[in-house]
PDB file of N, CA, C and O in Angstrom:
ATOM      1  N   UNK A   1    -134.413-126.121 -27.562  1.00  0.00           N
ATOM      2  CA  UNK A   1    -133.414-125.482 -28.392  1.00  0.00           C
ATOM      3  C   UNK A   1    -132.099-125.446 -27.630  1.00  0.00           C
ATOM      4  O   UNK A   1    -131.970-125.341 -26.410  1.00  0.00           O
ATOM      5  N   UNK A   2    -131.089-125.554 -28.601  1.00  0.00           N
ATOM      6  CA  UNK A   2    -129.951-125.867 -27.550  1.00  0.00           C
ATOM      7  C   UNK A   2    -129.183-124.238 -27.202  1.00  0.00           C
ATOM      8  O   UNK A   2    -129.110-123.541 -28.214  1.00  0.00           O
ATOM      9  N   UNK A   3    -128.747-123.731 -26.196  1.00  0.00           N
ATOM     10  CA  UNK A   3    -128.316-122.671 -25.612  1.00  0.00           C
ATOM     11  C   UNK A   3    -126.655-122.523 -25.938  1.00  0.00           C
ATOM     12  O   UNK A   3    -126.118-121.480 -26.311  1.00  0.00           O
ATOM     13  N   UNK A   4    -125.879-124.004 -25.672  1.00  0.00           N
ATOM     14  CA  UNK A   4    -124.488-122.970 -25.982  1.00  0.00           C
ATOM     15  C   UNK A   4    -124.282-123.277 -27.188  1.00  0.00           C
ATOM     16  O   UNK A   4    -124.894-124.168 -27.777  1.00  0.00           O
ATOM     17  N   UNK A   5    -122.948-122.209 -27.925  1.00  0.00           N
ATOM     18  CA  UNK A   5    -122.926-122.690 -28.746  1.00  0.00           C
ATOM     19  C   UNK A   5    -122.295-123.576 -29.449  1.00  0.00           C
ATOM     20  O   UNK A   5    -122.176-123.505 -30.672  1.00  0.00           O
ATOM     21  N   UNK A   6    -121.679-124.803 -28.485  1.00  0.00           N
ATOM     22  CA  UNK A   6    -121.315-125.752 -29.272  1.00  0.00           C
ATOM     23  C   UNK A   6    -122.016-127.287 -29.520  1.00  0.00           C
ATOM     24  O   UNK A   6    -121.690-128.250 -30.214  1.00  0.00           O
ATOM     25  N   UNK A   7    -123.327-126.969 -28.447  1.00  0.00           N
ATOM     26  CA  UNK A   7    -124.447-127.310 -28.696  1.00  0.00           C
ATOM     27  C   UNK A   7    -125.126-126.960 -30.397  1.00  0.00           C
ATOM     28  O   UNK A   7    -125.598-127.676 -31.280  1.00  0.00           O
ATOM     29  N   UNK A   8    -124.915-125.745 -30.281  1.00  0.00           N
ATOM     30  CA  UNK A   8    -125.656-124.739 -32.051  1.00  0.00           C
ATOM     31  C   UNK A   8    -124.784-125.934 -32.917  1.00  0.00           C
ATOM     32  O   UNK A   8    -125.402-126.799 -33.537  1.00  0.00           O
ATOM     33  N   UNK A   9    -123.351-125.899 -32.899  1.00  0.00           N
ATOM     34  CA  UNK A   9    -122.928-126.383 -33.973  1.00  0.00           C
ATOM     35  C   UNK A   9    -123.018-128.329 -34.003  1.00  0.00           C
ATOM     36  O   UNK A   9    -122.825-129.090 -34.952  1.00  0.00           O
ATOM     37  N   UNK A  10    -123.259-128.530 -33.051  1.00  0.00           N
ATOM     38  CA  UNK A  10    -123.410-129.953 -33.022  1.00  0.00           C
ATOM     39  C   UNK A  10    -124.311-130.106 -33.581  1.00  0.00           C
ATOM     40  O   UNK A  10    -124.305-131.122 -34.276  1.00  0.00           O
ATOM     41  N   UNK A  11    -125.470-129.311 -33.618  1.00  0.00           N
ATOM     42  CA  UNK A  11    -127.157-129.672 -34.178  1.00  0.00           C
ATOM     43  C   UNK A  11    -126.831-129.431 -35.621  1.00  0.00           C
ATOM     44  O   UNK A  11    -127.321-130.240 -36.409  1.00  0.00           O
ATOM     45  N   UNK A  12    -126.003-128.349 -36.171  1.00  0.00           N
ATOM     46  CA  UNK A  12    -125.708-128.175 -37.588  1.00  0.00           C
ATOM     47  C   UNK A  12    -124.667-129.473 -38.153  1.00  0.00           C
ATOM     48  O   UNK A  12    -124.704-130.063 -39.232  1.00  0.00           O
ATOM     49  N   UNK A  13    -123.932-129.619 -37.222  1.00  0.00           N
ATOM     50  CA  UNK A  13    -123.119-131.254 -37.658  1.00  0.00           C
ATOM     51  C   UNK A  13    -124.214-132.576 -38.269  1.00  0.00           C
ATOM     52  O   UNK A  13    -124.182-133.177 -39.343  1.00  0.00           O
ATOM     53  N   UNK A  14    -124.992-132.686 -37.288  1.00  0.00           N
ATOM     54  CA  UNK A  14    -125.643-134.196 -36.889  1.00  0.00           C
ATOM     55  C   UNK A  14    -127.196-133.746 -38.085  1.00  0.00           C
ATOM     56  O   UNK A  14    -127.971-134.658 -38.371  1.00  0.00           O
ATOM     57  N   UNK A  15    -127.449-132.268 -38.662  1.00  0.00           N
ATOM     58  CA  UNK A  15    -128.330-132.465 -39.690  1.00  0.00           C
ATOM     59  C   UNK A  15    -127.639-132.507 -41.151  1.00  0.00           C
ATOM     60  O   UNK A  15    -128.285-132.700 -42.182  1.00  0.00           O
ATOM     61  N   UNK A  16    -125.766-132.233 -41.090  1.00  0.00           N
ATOM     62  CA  UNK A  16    -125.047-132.291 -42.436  1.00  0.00           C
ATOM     63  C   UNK A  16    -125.373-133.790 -42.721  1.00  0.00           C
ATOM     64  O   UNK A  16    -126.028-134.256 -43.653  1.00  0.00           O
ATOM     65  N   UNK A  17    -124.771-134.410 -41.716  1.00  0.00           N
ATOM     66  CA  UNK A  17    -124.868-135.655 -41.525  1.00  0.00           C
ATOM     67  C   UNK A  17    -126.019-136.705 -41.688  1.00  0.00           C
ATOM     68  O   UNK A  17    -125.893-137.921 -41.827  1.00  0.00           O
ATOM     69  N   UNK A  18    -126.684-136.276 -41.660  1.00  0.00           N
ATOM     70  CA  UNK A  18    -128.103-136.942 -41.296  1.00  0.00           C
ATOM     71  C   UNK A  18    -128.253-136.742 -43.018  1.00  0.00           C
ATOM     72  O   UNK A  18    -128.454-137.779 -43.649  1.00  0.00           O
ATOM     73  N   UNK A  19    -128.188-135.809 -43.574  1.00  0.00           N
ATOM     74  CA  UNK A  19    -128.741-135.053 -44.920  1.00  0.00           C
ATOM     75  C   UNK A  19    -127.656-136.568 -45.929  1.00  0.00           C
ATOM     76  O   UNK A  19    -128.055-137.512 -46.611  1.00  0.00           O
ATOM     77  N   UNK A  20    -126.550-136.212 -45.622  1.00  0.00           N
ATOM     78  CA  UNK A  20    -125.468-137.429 -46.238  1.00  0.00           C
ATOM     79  C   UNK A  20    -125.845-139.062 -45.749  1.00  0.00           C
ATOM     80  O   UNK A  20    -125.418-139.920 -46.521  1.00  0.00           O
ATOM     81  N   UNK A  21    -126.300-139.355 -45.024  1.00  0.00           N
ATOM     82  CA  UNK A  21    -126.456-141.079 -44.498  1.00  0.00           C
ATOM     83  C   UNK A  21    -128.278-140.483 -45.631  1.00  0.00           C
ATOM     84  O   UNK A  21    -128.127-141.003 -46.736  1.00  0.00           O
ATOM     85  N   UNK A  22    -129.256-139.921 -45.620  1.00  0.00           N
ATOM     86  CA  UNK A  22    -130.094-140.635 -46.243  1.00  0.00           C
ATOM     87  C   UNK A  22    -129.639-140.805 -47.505  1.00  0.00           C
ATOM     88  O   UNK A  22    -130.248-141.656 -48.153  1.00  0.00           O
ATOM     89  N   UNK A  23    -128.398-140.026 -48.260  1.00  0.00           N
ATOM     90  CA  UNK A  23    -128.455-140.126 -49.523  1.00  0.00           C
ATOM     91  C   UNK A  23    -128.199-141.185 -49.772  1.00  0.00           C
ATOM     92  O   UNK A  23    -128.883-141.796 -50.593  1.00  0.00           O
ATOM     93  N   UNK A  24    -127.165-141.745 -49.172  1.00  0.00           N
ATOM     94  CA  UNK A  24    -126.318-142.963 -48.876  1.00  0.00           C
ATOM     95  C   UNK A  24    -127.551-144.143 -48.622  1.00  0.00           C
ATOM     96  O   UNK A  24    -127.362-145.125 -49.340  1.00  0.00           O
ATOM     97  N   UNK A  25    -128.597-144.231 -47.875  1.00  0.00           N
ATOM     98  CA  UNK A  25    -129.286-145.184 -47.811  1.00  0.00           C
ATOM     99  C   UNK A  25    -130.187-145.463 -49.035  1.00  0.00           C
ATOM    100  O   UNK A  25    -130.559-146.552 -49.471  1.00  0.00           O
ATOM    101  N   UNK A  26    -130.500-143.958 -49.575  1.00  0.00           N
ATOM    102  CA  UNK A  26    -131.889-143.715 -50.970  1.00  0.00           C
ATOM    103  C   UNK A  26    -130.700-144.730 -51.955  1.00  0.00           C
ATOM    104  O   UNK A  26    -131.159-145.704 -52.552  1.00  0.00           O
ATOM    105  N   UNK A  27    -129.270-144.431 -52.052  1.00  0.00           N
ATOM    106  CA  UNK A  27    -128.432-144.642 -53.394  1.00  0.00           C
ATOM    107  C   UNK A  27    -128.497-146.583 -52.890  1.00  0.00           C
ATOM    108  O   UNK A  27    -128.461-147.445 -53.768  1.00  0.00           O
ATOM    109  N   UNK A  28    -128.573-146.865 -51.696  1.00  0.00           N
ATOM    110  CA  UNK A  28    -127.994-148.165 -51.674  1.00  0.00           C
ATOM    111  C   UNK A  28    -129.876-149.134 -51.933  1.00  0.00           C
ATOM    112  O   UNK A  28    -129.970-150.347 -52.123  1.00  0.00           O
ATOM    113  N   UNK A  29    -130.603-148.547 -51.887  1.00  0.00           N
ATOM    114  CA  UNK A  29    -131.955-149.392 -51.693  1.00  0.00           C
ATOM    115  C   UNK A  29    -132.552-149.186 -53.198  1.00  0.00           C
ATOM    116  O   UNK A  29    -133.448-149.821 -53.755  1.00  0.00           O
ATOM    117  N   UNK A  30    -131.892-148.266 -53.602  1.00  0.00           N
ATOM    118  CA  UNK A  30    -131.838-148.211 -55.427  1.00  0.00           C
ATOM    119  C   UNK A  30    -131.036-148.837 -56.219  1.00  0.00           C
ATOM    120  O   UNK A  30    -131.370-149.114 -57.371  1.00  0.00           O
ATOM    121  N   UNK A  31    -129.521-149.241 -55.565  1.00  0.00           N
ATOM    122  CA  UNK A  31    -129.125-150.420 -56.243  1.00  0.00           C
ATOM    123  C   UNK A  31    -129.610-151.808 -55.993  1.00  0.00           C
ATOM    124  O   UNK A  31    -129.927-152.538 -56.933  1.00  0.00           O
ATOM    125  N   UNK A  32    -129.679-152.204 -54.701  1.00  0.00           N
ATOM    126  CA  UNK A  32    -130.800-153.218 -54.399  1.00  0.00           C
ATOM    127  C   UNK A  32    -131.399-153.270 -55.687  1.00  0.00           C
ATOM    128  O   UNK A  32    -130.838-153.520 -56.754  1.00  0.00           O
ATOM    129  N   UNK A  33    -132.631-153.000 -55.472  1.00  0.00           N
ATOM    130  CA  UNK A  33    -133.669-152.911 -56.303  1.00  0.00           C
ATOM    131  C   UNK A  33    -133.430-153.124 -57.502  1.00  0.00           C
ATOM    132  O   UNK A  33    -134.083-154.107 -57.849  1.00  0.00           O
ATOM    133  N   UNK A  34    -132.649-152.593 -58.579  1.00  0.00           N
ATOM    134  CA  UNK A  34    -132.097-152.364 -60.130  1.00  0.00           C
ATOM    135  C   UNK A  34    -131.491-153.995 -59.825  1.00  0.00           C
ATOM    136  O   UNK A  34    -131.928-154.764 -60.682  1.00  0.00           O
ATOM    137  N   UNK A  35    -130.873-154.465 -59.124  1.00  0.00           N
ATOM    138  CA  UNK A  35    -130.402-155.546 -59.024  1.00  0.00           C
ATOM    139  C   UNK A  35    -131.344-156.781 -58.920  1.00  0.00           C
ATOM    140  O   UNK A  35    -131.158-157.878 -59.446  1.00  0.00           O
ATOM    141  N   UNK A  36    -132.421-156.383 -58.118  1.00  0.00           N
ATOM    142  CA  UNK A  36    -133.500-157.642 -57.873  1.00  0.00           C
ATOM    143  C   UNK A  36    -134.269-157.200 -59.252  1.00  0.00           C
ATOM    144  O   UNK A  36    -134.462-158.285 -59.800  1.00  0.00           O
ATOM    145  N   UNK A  37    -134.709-156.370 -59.945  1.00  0.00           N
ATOM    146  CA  UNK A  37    -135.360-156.244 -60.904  1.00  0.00           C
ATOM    147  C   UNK A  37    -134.365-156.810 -62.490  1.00  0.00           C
ATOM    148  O   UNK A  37    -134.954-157.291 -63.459  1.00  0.00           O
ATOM    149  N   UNK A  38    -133.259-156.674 -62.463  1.00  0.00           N
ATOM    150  CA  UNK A  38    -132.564-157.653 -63.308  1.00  0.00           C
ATOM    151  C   UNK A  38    -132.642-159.204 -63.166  1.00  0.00           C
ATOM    152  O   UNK A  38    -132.657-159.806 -64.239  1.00  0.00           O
ATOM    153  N   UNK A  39    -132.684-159.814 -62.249  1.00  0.00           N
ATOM    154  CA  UNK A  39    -132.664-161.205 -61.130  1.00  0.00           C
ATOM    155  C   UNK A  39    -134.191-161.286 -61.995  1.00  0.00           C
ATOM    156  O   UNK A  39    -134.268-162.044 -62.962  1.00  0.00           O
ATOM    157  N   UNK A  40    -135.434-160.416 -61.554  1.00  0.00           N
ATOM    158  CA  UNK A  40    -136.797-161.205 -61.860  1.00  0.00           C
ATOM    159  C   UNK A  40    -136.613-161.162 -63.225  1.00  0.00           C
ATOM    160  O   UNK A  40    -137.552-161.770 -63.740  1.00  0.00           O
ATOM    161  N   UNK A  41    -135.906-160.765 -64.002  1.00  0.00           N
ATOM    162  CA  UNK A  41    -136.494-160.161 -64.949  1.00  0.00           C
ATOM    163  C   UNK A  41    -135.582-161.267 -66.208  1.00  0.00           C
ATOM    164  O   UNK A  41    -135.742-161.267 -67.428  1.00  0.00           O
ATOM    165  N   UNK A  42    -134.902-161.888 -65.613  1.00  0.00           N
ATOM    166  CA  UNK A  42    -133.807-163.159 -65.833  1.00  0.00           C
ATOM    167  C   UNK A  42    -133.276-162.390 -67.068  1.00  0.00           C
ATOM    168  O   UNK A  42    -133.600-162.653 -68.226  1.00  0.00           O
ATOM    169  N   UNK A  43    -132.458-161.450 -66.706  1.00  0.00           N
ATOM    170  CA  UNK A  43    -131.608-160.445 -67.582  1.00  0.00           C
ATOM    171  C   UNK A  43    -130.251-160.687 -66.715  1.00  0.00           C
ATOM    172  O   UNK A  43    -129.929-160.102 -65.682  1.00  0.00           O
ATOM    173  N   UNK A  44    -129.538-161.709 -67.413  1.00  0.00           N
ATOM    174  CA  UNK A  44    -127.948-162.452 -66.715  1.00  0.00           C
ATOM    175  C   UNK A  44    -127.117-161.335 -67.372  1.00  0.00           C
ATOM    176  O   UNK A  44    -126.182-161.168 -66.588  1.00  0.00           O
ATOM    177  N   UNK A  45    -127.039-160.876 -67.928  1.00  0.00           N
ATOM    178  CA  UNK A  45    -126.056-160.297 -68.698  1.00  0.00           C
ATOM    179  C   UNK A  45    -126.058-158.470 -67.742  1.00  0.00           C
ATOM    180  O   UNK A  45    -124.944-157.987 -67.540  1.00  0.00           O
ATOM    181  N   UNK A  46    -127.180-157.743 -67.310  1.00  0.00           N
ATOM    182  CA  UNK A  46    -127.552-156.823 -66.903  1.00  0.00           C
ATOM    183  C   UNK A  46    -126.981-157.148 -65.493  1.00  0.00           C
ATOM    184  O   UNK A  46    -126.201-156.512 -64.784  1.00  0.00           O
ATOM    185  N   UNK A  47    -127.593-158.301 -65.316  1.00  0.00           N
ATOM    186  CA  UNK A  47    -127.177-158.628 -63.019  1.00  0.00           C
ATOM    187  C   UNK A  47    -125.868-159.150 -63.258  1.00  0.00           C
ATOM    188  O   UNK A  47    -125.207-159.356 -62.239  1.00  0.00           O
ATOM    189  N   UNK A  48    -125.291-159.433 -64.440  1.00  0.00           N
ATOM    190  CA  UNK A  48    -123.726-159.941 -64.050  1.00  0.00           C
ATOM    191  C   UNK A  48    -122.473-158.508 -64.371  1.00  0.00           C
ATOM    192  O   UNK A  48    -121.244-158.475 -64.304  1.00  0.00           O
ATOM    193  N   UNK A  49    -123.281-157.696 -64.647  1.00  0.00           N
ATOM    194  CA  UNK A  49    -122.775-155.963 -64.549  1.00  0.00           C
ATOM    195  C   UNK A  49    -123.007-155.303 -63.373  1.00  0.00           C
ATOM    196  O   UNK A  49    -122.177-154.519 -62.914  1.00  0.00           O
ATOM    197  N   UNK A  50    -124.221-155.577 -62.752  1.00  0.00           N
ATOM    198  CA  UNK A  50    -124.941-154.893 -61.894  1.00  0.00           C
ATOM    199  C   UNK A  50    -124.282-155.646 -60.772  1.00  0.00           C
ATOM    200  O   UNK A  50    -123.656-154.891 -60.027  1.00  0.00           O
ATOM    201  N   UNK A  51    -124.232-157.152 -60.372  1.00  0.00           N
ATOM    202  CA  UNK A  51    -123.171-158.015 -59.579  1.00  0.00           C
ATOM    203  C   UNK A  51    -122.309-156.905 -58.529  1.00  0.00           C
ATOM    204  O   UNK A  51    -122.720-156.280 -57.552  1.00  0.00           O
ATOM    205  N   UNK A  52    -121.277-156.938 -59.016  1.00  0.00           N
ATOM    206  CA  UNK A  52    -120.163-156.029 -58.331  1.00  0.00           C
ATOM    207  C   UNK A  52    -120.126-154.721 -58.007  1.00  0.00           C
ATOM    208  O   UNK A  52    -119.335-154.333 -57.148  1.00  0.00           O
ATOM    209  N   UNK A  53    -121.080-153.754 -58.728  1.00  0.00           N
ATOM    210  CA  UNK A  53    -121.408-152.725 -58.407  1.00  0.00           C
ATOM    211  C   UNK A  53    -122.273-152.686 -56.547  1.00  0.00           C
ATOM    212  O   UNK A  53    -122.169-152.137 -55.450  1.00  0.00           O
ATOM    213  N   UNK A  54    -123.071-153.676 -57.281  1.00  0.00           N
ATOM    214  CA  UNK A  54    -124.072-153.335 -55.605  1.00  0.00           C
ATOM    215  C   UNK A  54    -123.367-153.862 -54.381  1.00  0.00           C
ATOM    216  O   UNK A  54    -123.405-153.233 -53.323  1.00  0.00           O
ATOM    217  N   UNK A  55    -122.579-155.263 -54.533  1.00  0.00           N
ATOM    218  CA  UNK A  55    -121.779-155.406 -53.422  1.00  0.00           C
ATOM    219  C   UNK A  55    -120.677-154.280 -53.132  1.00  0.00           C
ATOM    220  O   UNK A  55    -120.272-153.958 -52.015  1.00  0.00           O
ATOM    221  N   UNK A  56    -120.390-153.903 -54.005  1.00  0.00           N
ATOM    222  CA  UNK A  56    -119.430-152.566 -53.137  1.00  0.00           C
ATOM    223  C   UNK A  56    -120.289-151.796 -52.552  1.00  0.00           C
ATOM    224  O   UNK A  56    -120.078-151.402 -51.404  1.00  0.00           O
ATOM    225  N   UNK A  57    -121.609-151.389 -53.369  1.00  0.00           N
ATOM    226  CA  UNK A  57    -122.033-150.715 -52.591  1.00  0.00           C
ATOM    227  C   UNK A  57    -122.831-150.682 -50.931  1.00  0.00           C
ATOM    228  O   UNK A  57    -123.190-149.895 -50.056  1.00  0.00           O
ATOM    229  N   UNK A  58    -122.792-151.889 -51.208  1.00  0.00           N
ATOM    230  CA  UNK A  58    -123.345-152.709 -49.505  1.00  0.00           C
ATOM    231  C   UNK A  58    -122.165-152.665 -48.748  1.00  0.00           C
ATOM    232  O   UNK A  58    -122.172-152.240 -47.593  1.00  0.00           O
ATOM    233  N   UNK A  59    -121.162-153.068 -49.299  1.00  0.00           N
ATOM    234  CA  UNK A  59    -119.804-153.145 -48.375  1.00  0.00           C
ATOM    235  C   UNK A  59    -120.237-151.914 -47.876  1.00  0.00           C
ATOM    236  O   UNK A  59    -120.851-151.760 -46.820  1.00  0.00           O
ATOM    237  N   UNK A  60    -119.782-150.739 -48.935  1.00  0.00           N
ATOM    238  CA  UNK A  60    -119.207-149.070 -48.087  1.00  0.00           C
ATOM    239  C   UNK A  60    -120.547-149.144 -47.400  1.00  0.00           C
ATOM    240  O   UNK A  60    -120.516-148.511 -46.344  1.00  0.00           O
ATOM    241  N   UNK A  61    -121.280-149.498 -47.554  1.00  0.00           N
ATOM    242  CA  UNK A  61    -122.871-149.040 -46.613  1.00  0.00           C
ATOM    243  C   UNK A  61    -122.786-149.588 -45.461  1.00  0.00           C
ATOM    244  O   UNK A  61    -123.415-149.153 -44.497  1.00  0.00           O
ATOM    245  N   UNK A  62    -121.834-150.832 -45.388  1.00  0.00           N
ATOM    246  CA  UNK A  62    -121.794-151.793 -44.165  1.00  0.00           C
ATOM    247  C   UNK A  62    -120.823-150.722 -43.260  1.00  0.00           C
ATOM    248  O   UNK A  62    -121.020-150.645 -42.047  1.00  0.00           O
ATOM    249  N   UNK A  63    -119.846-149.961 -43.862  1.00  0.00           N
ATOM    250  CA  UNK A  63    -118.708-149.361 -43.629  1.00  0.00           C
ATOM    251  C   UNK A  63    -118.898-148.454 -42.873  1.00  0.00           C
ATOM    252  O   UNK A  63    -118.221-148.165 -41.887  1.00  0.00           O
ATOM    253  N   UNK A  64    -119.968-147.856 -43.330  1.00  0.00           N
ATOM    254  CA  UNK A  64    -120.502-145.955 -43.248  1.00  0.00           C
ATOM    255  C   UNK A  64    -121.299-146.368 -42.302  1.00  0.00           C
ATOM    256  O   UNK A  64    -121.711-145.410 -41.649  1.00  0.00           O
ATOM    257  N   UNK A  65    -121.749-147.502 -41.893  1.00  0.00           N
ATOM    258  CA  UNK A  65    -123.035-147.942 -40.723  1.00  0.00           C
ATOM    259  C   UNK A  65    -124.127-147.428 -41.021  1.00  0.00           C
ATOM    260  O   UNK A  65    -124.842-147.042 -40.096  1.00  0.00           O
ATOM    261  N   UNK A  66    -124.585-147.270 -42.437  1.00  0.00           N
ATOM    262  CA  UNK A  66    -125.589-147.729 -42.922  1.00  0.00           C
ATOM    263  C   UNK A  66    -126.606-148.748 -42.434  1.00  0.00           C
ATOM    264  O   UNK A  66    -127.761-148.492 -42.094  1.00  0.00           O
ATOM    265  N   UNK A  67    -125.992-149.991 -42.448  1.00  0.00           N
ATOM    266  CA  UNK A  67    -126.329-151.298 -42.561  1.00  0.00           C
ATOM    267  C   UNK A  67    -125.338-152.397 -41.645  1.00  0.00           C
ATOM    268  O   UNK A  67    -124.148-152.416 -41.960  1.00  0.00           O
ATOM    269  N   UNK A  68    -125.665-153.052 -40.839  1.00  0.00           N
ATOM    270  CA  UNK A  68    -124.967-153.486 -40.260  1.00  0.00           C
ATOM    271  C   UNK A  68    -123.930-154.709 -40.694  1.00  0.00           C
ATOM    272  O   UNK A  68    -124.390-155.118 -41.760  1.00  0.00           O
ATOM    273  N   UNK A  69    -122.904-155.382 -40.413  1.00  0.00           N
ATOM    274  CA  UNK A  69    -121.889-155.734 -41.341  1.00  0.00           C
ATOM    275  C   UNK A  69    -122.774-157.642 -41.297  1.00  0.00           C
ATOM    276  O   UNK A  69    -122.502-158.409 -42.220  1.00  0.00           O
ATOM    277  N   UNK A  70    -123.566-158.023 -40.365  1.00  0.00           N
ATOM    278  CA  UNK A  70    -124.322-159.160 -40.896  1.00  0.00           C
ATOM    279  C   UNK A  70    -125.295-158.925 -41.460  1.00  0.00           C
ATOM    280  O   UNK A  70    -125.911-159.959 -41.717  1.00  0.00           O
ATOM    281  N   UNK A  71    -125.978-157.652 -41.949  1.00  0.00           N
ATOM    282  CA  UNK A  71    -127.016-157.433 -42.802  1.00  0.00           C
ATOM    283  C   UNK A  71    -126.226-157.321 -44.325  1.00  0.00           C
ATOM    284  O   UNK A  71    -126.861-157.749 -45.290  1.00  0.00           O
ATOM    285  N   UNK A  72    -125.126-156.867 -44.514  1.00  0.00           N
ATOM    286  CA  UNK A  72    -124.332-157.056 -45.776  1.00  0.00           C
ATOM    287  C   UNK A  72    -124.138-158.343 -46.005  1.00  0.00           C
ATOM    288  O   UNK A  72    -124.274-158.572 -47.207  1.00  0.00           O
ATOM    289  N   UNK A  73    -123.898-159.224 -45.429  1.00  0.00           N
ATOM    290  CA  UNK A  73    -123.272-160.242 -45.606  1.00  0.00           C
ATOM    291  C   UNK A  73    -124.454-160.911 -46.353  1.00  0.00           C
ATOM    292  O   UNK A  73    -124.497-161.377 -47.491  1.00  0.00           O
ATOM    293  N   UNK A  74    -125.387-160.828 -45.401  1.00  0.00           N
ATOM    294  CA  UNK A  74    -126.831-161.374 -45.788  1.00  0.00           C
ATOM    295  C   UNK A  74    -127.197-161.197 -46.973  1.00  0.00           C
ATOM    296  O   UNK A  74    -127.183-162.106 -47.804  1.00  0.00           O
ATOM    297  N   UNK A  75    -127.572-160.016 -47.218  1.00  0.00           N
ATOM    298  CA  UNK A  75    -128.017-159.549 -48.603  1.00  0.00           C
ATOM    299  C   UNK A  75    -126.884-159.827 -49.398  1.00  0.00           C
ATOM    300  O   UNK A  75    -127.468-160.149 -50.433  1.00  0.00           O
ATOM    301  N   UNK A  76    -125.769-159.926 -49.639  1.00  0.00           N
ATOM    302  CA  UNK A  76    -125.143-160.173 -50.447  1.00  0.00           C
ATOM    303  C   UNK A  76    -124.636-161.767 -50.715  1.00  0.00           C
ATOM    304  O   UNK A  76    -123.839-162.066 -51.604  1.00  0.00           O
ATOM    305  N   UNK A  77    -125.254-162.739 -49.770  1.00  0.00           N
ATOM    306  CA  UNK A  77    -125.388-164.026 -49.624  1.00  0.00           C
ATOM    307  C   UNK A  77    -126.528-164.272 -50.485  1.00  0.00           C
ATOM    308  O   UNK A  77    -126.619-165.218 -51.267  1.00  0.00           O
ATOM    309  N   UNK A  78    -127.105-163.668 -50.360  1.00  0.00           N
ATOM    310  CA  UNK A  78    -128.501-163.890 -51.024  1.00  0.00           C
ATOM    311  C   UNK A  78    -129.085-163.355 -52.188  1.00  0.00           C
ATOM    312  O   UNK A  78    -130.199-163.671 -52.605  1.00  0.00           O
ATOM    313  N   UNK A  79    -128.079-162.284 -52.873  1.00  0.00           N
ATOM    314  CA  UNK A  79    -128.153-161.528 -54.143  1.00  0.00           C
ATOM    315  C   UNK A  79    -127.036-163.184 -54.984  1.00  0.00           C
ATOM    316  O   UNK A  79    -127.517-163.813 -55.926  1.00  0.00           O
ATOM    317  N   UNK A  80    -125.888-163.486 -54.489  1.00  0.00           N
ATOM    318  CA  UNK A  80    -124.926-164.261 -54.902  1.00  0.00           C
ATOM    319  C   UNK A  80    -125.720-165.832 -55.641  1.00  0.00           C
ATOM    320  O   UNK A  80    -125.532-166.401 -56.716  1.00  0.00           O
ATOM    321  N   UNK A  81    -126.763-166.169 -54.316  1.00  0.00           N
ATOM    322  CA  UNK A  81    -126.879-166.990 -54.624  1.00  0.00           C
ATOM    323  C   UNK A  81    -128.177-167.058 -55.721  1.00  0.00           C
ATOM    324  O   UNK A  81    -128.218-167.773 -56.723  1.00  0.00           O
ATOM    325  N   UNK A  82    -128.890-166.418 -55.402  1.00  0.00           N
ATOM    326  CA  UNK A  82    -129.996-166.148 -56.660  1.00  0.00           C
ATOM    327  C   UNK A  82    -129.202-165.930 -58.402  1.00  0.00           C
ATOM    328  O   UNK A  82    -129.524-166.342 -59.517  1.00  0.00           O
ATOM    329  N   UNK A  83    -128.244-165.218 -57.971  1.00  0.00           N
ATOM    330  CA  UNK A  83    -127.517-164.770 -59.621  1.00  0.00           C
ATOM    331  C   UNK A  83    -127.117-166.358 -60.035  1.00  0.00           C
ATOM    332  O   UNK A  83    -127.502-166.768 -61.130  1.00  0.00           O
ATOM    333  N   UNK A  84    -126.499-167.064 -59.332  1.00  0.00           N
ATOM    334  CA  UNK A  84    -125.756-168.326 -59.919  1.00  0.00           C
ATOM    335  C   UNK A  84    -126.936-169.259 -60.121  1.00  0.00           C
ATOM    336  O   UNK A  84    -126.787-170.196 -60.907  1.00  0.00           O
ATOM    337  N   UNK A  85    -128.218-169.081 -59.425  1.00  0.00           N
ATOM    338  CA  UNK A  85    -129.495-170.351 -59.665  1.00  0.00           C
ATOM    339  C   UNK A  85    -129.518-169.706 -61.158  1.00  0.00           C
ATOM    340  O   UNK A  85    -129.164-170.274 -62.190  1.00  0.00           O
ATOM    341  N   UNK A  86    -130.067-168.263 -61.013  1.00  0.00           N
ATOM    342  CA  UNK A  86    -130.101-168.009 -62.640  1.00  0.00           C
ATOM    343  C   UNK A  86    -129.638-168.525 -63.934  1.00  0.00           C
ATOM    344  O   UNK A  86    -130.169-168.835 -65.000  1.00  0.00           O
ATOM    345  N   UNK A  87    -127.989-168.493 -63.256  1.00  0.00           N
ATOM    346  CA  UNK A  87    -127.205-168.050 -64.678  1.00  0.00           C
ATOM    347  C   UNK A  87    -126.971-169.505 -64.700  1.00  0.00           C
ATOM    348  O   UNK A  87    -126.173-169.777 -65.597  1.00  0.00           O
ATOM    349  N   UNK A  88    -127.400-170.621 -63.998  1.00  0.00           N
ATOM    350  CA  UNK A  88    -127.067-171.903 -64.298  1.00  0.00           C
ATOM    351  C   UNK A  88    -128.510-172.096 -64.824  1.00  0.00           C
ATOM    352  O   UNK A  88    -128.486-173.093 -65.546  1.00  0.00           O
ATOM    353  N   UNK A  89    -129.794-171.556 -64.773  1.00  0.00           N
ATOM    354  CA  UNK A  89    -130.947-172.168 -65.771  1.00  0.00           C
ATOM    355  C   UNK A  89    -130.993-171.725 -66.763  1.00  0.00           C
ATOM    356  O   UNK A  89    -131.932-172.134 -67.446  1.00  0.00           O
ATOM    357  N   UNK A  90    -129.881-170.475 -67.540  1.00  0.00           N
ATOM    358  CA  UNK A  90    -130.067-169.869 -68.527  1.00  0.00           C
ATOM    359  C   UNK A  90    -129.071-170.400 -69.331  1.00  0.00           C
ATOM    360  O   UNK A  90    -128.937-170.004 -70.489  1.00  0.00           O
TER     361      UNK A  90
END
């Protein structure tokens, strides 16, 4: 247990914090998801809405250090290119 108290308030900082980055990770692995489930689900019209939403939301996640800025890139290399195989067999 920490003794002084700016120790006390650091531990109350780093659990505000902690409480805000999971929301931030639960909100970004739920757009993921809504996004790959449009993709299987060959609903072009749903993932070409859903598109721009989730890359922002990977950006700010890349931002907030969430996610690291070549893990954005990645996933969003790879959300990009799946949408266009799609929307060119549909």
């Amino acid at each position: 247990m920490a003794n002084h108290i700016s120790a006390i308030e650091n531990t109350r900082k780093i659990e505000r914090r902690t409480a805000v980055n999971q929301q931030r990770r639960t909100r970004l692995r739920h757009q993921i998801r809504a996004m790959r489930r449009a993709m299987d689900g060959k609903d072009v019209k749903a993932a070409e809405e859903l598109l721009p939403k989730t890359f922002s939301l990977v950006d700010r996640a890349a931002k907030w250090g969430i996610i690291k800025v070549n893990t954005a890139s990645r996933y969003k290399s790879r959300m990009h290119n799946r949408f266009k195989k799609m929307q060119s067999a549909a």
